[in-house]
N, C-alpha and C positions, 0 to 999 in steps of 0.2 A: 617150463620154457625149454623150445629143443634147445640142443648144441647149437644148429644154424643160428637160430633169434640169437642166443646167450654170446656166441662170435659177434654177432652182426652190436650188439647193445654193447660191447666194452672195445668195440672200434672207434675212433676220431673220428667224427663228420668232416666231409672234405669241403672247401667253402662250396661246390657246386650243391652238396645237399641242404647247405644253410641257405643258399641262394632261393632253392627251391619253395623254401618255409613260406607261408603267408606271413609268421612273424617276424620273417626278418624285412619282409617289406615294409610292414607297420612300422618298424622301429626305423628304419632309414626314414620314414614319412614325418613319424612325430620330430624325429631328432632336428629335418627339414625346417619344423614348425621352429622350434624353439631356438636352434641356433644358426643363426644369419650368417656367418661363416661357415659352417658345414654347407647351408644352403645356396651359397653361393661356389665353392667346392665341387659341389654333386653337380651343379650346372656348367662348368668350365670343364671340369676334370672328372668324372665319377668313376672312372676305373682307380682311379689314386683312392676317389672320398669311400666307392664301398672295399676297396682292400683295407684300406683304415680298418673301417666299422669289423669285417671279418676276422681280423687279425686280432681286434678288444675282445672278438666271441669266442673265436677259437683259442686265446691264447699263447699264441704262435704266425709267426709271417705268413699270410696268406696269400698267395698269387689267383688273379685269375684265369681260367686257360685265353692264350691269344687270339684265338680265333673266336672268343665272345664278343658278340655286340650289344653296347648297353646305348639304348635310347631313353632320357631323361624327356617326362614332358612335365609343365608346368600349369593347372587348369585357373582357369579365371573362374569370375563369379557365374558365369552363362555357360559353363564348358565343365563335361566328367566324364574322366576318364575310368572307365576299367579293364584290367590286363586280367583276362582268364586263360591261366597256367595252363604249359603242358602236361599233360600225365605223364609223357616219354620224360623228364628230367629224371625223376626219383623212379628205380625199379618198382612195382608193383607189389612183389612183397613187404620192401618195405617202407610203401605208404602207409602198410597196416602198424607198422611200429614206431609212428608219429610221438606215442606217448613217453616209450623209450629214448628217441631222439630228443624231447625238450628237454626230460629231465637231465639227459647229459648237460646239452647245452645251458639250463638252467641254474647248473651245479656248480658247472665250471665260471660264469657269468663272475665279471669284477665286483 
């Protein structure tokens, strides 16, 4: 592994890289399903609900930067929605080190 990756891998993900993840969507999704208080949180408040959620992943107070805008939708039985990601969030290098990144975040996981 060069020095760049081996830096880049014993870095802290910042919540904007965890934001980026597919799983951290899933997990905001499921968490949606099962607890009716979170679910209703993310739909009033979700900068509050996903600083939560960041902040149990990363370990540490997460903020989001101010100038993000988070729109929550909610689909019915007749309604699907899908959000396909920017590739500009996460630099391109290291999308290639997805594997790296979960295992941090896996590692560190309550």
């Amino acid at each position: 592994m060069s020095s760049k990756k081996l830096a880049r891998a014993t870095e802290r993900p910042t919540p904007r890289h965890v934001l980026a993840q597919p799983g951290f969507r899933a997990r905001i999704a499921a968490r949606a399903l099962e607890d009716e208080t979170f679910r209703r949180q993310l739909a009033t408040r979700p900068r509050a609900a996903l600083e939560a959620e960041l902040s149990a992943i990363l370990g540490r107070r997460a903020r989001l930067p101010g100038n993000l805008r988070i729109e929550v939708h909610q689909e019915s039985s007749n309604e699907f929605h899908f959000v396909c990601p920017s590739a500009a969030v996460v630099p391109r290098e290291e999308a290639n080190d997805l594997l790296v990144f979960w295992e941090h975040i896996l590692r560190s996981a309550p």
